[in-house]
C-alpha positions in Angstrom: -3.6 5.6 -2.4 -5.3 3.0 -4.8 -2.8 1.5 -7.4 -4.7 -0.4 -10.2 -3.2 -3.0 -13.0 -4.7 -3.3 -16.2 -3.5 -6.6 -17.9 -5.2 -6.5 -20.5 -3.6 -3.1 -21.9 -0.4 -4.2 -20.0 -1.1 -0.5 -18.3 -0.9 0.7 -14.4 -2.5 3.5 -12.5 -1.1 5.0 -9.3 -4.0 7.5 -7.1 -2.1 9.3 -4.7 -3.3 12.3 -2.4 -2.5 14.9 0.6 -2.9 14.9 3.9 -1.4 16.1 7.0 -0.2 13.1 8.7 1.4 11.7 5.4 5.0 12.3 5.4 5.2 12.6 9.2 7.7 10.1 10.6 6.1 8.0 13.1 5.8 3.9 14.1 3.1 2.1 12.5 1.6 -1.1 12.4 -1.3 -3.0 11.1 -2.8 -5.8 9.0 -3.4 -5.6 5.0 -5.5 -7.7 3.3 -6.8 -7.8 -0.4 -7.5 -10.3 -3.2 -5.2 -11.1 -6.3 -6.5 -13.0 -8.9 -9.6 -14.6 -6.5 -6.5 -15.3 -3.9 -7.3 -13.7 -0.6 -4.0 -12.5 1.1 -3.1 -11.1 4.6 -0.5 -9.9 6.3 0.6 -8.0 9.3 3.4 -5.4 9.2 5.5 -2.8 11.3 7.1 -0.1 10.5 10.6 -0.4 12.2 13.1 2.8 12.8 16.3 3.0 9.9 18.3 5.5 8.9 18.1 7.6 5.5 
């Protein structure tokens, strides 16, 4: 998935795709990093179980 902001058309862009193991309920857990604005940000994450 890549989601992309355009501030200078006020505009946004969402990529998504298809793949077997999207959609498949499972526990996850990781570390996302990127940069906003020349910011560098991290942070770790876990999926945890809840009911729909």
């Amino acid at each position: 998935m890549n989601f992309c902001v355009d501030e200078t058309r006020a505009s946004a862009s969402l990529t998504i795709g298809t793949h077997e193991k999207l959609g498949v309920v499972q526990e996850y857990e990781g570390t996302m990093t990127g940069v906003i604005d020349g910011t560098p940000y991290s942070g770790d994450f876990k999926e945890e179980a809840h009911d729909h």
